[in-house]
N, C-alpha and C positions, 0 to 999 in steps of 0.2 A: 609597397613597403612591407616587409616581413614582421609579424606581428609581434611585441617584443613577449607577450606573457605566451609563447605558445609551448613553453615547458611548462607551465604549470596546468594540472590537475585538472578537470573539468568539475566543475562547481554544480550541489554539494559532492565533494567526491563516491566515488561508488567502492566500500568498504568490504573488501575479500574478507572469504571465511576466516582465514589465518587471523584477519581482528575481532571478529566476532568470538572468535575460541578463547582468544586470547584473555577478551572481554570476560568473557564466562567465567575463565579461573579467576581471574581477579576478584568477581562479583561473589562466586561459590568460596571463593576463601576469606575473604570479609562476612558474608551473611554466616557460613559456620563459627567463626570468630568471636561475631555479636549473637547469635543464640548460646554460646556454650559460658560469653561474659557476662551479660544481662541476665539469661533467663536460666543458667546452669543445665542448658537442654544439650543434647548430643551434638556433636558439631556435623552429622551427616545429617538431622535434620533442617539446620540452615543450608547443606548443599542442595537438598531436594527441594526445600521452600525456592531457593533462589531459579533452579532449576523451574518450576510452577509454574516462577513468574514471566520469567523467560520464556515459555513454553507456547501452543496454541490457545491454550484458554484465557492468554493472558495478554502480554505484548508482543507474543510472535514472532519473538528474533531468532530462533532455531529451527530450520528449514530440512526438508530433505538432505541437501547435498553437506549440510554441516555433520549432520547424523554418519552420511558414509564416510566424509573424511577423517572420521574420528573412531569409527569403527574398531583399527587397531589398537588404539587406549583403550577401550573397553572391552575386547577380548584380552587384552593381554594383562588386566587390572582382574576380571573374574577368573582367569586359566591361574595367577598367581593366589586368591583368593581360594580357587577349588582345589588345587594341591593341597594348600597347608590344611583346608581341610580334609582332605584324603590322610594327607599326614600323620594327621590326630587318631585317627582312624587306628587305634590301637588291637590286632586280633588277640595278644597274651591276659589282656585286660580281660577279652569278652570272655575268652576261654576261663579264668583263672574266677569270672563272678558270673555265673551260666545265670544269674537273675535281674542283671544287668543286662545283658545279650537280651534276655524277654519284655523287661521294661523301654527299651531302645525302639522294638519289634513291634508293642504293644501299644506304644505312642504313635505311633505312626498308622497303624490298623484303627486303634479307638478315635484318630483324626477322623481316616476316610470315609467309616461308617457315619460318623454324626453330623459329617459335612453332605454325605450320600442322601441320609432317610432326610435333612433339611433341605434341600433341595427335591427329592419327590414330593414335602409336602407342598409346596409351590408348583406340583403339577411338570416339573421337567420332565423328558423322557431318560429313560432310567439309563440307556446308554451314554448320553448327554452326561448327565449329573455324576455317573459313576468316572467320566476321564476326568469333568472338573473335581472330581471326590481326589483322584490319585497325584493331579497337578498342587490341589489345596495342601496336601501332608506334609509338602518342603516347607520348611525354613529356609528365611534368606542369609546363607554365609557371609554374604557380603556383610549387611549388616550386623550379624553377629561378630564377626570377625572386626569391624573397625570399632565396636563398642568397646570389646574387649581390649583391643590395644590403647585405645585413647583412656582408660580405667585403668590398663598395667592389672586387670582382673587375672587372677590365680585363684585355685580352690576347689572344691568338691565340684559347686555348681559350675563354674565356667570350665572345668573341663567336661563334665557329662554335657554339657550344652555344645561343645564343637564337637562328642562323640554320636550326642540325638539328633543333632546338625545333618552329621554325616549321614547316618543309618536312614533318617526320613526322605532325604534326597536321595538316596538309590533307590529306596523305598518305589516311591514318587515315578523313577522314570522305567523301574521294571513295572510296575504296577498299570501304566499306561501304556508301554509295549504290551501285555496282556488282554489292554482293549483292544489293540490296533485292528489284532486279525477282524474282530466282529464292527469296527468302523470302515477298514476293506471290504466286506461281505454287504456291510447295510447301502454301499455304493457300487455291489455288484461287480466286485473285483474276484479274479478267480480266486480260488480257495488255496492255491498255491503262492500266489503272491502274498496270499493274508498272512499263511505262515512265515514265509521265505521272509521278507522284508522286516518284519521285527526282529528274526534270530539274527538278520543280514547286522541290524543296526547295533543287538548289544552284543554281541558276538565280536562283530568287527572295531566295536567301543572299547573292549575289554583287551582282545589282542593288541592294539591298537596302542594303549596305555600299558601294556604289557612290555612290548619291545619298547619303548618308551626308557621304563623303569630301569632295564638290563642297561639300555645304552648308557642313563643316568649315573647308576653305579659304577659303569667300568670308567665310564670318563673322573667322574670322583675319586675313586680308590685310584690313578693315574696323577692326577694333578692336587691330590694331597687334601688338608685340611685347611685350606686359605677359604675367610670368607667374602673377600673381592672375586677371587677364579669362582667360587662356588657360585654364589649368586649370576655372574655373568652364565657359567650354566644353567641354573635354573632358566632364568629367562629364554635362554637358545631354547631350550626344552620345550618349555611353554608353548611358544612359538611354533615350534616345529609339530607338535602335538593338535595343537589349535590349528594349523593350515593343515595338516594330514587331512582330518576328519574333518575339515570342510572341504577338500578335495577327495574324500574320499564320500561325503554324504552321509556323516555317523555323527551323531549327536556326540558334541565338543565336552558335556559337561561329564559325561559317563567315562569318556575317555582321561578326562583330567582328574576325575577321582581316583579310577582306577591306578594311573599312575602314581599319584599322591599314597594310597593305601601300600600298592606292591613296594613302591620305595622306601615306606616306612618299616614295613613287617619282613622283606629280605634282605634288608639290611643287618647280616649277620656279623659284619665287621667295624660296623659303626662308621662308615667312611660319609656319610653327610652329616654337617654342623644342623643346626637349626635355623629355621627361617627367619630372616629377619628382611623387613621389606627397606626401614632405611626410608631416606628424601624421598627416592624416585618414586617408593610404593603409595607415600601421601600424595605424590601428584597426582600418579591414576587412581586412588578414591575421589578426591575432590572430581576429576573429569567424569569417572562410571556417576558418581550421585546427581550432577548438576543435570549430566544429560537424561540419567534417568527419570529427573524430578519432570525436564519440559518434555519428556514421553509419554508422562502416566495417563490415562482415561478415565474421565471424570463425565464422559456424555452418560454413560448408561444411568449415570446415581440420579437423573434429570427427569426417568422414570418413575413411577412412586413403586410399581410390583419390581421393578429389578432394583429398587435401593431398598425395597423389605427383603427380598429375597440376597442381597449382596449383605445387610445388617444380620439375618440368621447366618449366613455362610460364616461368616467374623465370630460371632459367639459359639457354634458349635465346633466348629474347627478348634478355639480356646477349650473348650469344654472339654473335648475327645479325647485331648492330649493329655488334660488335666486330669480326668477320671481313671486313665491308666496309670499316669502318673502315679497319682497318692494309690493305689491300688498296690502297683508294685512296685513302688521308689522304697517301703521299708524293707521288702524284705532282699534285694538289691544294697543295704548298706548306706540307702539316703537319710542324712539324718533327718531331726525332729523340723518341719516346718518346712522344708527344702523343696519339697512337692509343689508346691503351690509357686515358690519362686521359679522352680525349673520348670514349672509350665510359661507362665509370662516370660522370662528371657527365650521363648522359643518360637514365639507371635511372629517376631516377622514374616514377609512373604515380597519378595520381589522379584529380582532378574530370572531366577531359575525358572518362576512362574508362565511368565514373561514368556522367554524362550520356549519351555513347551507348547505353549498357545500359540508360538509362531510358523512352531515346525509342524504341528498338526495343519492349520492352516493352508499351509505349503501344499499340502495334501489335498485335503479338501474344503475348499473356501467357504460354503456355506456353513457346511459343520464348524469350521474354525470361528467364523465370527458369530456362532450361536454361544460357541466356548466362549470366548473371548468376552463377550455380554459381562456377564456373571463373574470369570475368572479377573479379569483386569481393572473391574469395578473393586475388587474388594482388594487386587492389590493395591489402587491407587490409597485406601482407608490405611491400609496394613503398614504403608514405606512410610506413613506418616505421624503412624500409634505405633507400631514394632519398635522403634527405637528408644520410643521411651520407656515401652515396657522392659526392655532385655537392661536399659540401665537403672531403672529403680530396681529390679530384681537383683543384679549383681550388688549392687550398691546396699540394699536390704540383708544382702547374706555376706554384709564385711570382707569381699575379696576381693576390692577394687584398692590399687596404690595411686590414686592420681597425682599430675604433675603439682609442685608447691610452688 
């Protein structure tokens, strides 16, 4: 006799990823909810907390195979992310305050150095400490970017913070193609590859976001000033840009600036509106933070010499920023006290981190998880303290409109 429950389920049933994701927004959009009601804390650090918990160190319900089925949210949450910053990326601004253009330049150099000499004093090797020096100098847009919108932040400092944003991330990844050749060489690669393969990478980054830009515009200046056609642009773009250069093997983030920057600066006819991300953009925050939160590396802090030496990396990297900062934030046009704010709204440090320690890695795996030590300890500190620093800063310098 034929069994009568043989449609139903095998007990307890066995739960696809699709529920588990599922799971995750649910859980990521309630915990940012309840930190932003209860405790007036950022609501990306309830997506990262939940994310924690979720994670290896915790309960463990986030796996490999959920990681790559979601992969696309979180390329297509940061490629949307790294435009508007590119965006921002104003060149009439830098030209028109040349003391601005230096204080931009000079944050990002006063990072590398104090994150550099704090790390040889803990005895790194100085090639080691100087890539983690150049990966340290980014700011995480991501976080910056959703502080600011969920504040409606406008002002002196939140716009110089998505411009020092900008400048310390290119910073950041020319700065580590400059190591490349001599991390090629220290692994006995010829001297031709040392060079070729960096120029390959921003070279081909740059053109890359270049044609990019051109096609952006023409398709724009074409289908008018609607902001439903535009943004479904955007996104095509994004997309198209972010599988280029992973089919092409060119780091995604240099490529998504650059276009963000060119479409901003030749745009001589004004044919793009302004970005606005809209429903769909809050869904891919909530996905990029939750999953970033069950990613982060918390083994190294379990050390006591890598959680002294990831606690110096965190204060002089604040430090570096800061001492250029108030150095030349006045004479830059920063006003009275600003210095000190635009240093904290500038602490985070996440995905961008992240990724360059991945792609080295790729490269060379020993070197990478020597990087990786030191670099990924202190962002897991950073995705957790950046956020509150960049909103008590904004919030400090009266440019935040929050919702009522």
């Amino acid at each position: 006799m034929q069994d009568l429950a043989w449609f139903l389920p095998a007990w307890p049933p066995a739960f696809g990823d699709l529920v588990v994701f599922g799971a995750l927004l649910i859980a990521g959009l309630l915990g940012g909810e309840l930190m932003h009601r209860l405790a007036a804390l950022p609501r990306v650090t309830g997506y990262v907390l939940v994310g924690v918990a979720c994670g290896p160190y915790a309960l463990g319900l986030v796996q490999a195979p959920l990681f790559a089925g979601a992969r696309v949210f979180v390329d297509l949450a940061l490629g949307l992310i790294v435009f508007e910053l590119g965006h921002r990326f104003d060149l009439d601004w830098l030209s028109r305050n040349r003391w601005l253009a230096f204080a931009a330049i000079g944050e990002s150099i006063g990072a590398f150095f104090a994150i550099y000499a704090g790390l040889l004093y803990f005895d790194y090797p100085p090639l080691l400490a100087a890539c983690a020096a150049a990966v340290g100098t980014a700011t995480s847009p991501a976080v910056v970017s959703l502080i600011a919108h969920e504040l409606r932040a406008s002002g002196q400092i939140t716009e110089r913070m998505f411009l020092f944003t900008a400048v310390n991330c290119v910073f950041a990844y020319v700065a580590l193609m400059l190591f490349m050749p001599l991390v090629h060489l220290q692994h006995e690669t010829s001297w031709r590859s040392a060079i070729l393969h960096p120029l390959y990478l921003l070279g081909g980054a740059v053109l890359l976001g270049f044609a990019g830009s051109q096609l952006l515009l023409l398709i724009a200046r074409w289908i008018g000033k609607r902001e439903d056609r535009q943004f479904i642009l955007l996104v095509a773009l994004v997309v198209l840009v972010v599988g280029g250069a992973r089919s092409l093997n060119l780091p995604v983030v240099v490529a998504l600036l650059t276009l963000g920057m060119l479409a901003r600066n030749l745009d001589y006819d004004h044919v793009l509106l302004p970005l606005r991300f809209g429903y769909a953009g809050q869904l891919l925050f909530v996905v990029l933070f939750v999953l970033t939160g069950a990613s982060l590396e918390f083994g190294g802090l379990e050390v006591m010499a890598v959680a002294a030496a990831v606690a110096l990396f965190v204060v002089t990297r604040f430090l570096g920023k800061a001492v250029a900062i108030l150095a030349l934030g006045r004479l830059s046009g920063l006003r009275a006290g600003g210095a000190g704010l635009l240093s904290l709204s500038l602490m985070p440090m996440s995905g961008l981190a992240v990724v360059m320690v991945y792609d080295t890695a790729a490269l060379y795996p020993s070197f990478g998880a020597e990087l990786a030590t030191v670099v990924l300890s202190a962002v897991a500190v950073l995705e957790l303290l950046g956020p509150l620093a960049t909103q008590f800063a904004l919030k400090q310098a009266g440019e935040t409109h929050p919702e009522t």
